[in-house]
C-alpha positions in Angstrom: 0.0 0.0 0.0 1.4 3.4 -0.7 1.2 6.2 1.2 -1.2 8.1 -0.8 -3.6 5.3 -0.3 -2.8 5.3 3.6 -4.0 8.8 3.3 -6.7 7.9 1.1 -7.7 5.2 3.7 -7.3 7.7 6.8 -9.2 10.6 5.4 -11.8 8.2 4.5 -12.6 6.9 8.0 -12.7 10.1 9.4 -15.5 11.8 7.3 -17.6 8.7 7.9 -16.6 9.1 11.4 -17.6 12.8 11.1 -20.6 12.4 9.4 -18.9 14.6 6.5 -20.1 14.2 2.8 -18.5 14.9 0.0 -20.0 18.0 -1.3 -19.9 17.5 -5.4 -21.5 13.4 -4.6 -24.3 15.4 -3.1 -24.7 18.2 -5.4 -25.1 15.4 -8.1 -27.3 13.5 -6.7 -29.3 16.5 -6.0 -29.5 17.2 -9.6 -30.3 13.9 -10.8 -33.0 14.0 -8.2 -34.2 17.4 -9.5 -34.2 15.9 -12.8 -36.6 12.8 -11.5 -39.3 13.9 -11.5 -40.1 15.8 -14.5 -38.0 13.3 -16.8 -40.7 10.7 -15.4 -43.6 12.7 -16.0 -43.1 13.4 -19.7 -41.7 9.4 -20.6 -46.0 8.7 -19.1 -48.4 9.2 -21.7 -51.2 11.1 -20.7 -53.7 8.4 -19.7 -51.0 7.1 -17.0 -50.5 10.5 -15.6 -54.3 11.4 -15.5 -54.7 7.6 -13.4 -51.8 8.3 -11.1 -53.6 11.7 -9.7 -56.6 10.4 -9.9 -55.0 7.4 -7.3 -53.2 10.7 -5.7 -56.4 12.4 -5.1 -58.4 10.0 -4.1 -55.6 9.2 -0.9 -55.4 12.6 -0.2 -59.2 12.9 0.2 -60.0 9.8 1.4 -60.9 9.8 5.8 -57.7 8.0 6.9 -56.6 7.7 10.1 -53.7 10.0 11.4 
């Protein structure tokens, strides 16, 4: 193992240990989840749209228990 792995390795274990994320992994997910929805909306044709609100709806309204 060199020693650029070592530090690799070390800095590693103490951003999991931190908690710490690695800001650009975040930002892309981020985006790709920003991108979700809409990119999934216009691949549904209409007819499957229109039956997922109507599904949508009909939880939102119905008398369910909290």
């Amino acid at each position: 193992m060199t020693r650029q792995d070592l530090n690799q390795m070390a800095a590693s274990i103490v951003a999991k240990s931190t908690g710490q994320k690695n800001p650009a992994a975040v930002a892309l997910g981020r985006l790709g989840g920003l991108k979700g929805g809409k990119a999934r909306a216009k691949a549904l044709s209409a007819r499957k749209r229109r039956e997922i609100a109507k599904k949508a709806a009909a939880f939102r309204w119905s008398a369910r228990k909290d």
